[in-house]
C-alpha positions as CSV (number, residue, x, y, z in Angstrom):
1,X,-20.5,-12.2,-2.2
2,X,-21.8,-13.0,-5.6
3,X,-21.9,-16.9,-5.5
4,X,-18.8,-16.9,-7.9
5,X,-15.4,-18.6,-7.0
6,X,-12.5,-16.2,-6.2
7,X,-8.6,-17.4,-6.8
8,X,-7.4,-16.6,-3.5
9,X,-4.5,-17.7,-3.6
10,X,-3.6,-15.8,-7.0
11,X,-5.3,-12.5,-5.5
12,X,-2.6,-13.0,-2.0
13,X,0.5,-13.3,-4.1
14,X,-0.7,-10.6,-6.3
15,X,-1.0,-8.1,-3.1
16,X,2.2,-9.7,-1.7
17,X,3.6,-8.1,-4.0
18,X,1.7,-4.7,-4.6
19,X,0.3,-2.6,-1.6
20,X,0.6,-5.5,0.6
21,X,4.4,-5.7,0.5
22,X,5.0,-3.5,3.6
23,X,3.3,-6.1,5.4
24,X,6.7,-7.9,4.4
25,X,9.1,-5.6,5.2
26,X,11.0,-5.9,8.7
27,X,11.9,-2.5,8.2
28,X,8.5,-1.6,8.8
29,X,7.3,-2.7,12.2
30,X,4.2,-0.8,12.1
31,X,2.6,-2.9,9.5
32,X,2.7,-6.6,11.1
33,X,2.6,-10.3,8.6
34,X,0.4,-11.2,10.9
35,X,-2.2,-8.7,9.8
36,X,-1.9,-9.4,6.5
37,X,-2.3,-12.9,7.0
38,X,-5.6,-12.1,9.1
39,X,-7.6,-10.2,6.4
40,X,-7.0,-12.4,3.8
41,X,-8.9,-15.4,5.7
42,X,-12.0,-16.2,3.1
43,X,-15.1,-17.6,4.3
44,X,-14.8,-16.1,7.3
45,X,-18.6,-14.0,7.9
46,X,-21.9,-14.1,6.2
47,X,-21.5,-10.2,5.5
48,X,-19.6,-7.8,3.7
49,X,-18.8,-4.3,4.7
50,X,-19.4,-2.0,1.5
51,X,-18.0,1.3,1.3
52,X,-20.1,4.0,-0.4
53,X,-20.3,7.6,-1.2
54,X,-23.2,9.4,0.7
55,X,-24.9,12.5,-0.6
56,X,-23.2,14.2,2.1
57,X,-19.8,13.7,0.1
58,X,-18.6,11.4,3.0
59,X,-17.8,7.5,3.1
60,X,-20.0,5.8,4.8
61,X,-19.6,1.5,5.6
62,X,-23.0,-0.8,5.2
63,X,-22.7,-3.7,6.0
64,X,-24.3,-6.3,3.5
């Protein structure tokens, strides 16, 4: 988004094993690998999706 190179690879073993783990966990069927696998895919649109707080107090997506 910024023009300056991202270590993906670092970043997907850092969220393996953070918040991503239940992707991991065959205990939890709700949360598929395969999902994880799909949103870390770089490179993928010319856009981003931001999330920001509107002065109604509510989260709204722009896409960028």
């Amino acid at each position: 988004m910024e023009g300056t190179p991202i270590d993906l690879q670092k970043g997907i073993e850092e969220c393996k094993q953070t918040s991503g783990a239940k992707f991991f966990d065959p205990n939890n069927p709700i949360f598929p690998e395969e999902d994880f696998w799909l949103s870390v895919e770089g490179d993928k649109f010319n856009f981003v999706l931001h999330v920001e707080e509107g002065s109604d107090g509510l989260m709204h997506t722009i896409r960028k």
